[in-house]
N, C-alpha and C positions, 0 to 999 in steps of 0.2 A: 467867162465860161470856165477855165481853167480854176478858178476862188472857189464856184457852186461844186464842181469835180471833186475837189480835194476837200469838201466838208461832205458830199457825198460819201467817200472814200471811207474816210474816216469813222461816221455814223456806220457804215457797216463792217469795218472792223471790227468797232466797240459793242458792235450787238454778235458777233459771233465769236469774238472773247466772252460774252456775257452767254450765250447759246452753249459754247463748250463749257462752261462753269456755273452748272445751273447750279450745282448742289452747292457753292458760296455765295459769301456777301459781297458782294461785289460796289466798290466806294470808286469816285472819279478823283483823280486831283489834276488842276486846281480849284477851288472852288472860285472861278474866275468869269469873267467877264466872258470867254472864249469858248466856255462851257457851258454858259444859260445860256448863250448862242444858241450852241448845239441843240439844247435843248427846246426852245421856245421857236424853232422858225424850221424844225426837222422831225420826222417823226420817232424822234427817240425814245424807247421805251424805259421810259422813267422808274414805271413800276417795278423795273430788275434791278434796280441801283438800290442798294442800303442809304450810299449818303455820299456826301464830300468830305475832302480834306483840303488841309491849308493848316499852314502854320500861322496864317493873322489872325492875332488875339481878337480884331475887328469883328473877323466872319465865322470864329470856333463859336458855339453854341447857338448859332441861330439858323434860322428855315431860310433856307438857298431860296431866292428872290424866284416868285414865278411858280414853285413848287411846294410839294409838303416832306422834303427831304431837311436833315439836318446838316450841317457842317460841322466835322469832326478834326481836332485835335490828331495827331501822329498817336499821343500818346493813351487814346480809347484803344488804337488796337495795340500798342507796345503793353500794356496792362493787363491785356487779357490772356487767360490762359489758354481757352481754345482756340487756335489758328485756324478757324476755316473760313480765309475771306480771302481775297484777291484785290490787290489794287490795280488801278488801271491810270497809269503815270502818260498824260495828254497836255504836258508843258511846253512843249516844244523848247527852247532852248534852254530853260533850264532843268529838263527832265535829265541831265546828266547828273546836276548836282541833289536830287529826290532819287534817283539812281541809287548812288554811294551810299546817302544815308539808309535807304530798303536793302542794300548788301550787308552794310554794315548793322545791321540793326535783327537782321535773320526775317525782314519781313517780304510776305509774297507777293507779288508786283508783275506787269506785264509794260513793256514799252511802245510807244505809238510813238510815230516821227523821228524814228533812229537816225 
């Protein structure tokens, strides 16, 4: 009970991160196993997501299993000039180190599972 709780939880966090930032793109990372989860067996609203990220060369360029989103590279939004997106960093442990690199990087970000 407590496992369905906390993807509960979670799925509406990520939609009221998503509700208060309607005016961006709003991208998930990882683009993992942990997030088509999320996505395929919850009713997450997919169609408010721009896309994923991930740093595997495996998963940059292709349609996230299950959907018609793309998986993005860090570096689609470190190239771009206009900043109006939002990440939403959903790694659980190591959302510390996509953390640093989103400080270090000047990029906008929000933390799930501090």
């Amino acid at each position: 009970d407590n496992y369905f709780n906390t993807i509960d939880t979670t799925i509406e966090t990520i939609h009221r991160i998503i509700d208060n930032n309607n005016n961006k793109e709003i991208y998930l990372w990882p683009c993992s196993i942990h997030n088509i989860y999320l996505l395929k067996f919850t009713e997450f609203q997919i169609d408010k997501i721009e896309g994923f990220l991930d740093n595997s060369v495996q998963k940059v360029g292709k349609i996230v299993y299950g959907t018609n989103k793309l998986c993005y590279s860090f570096n689609h939004l470190l190239e771009r000039e206009k900043k109006n997106y939002l990440i939403i960093l959903n790694g659980g442990p190591f959302n510390y180190e996509l953390e640093k690199f989103c400080k270090d990087n000047n990029l906008d970000y929000t933390l799930l599972n501090k």
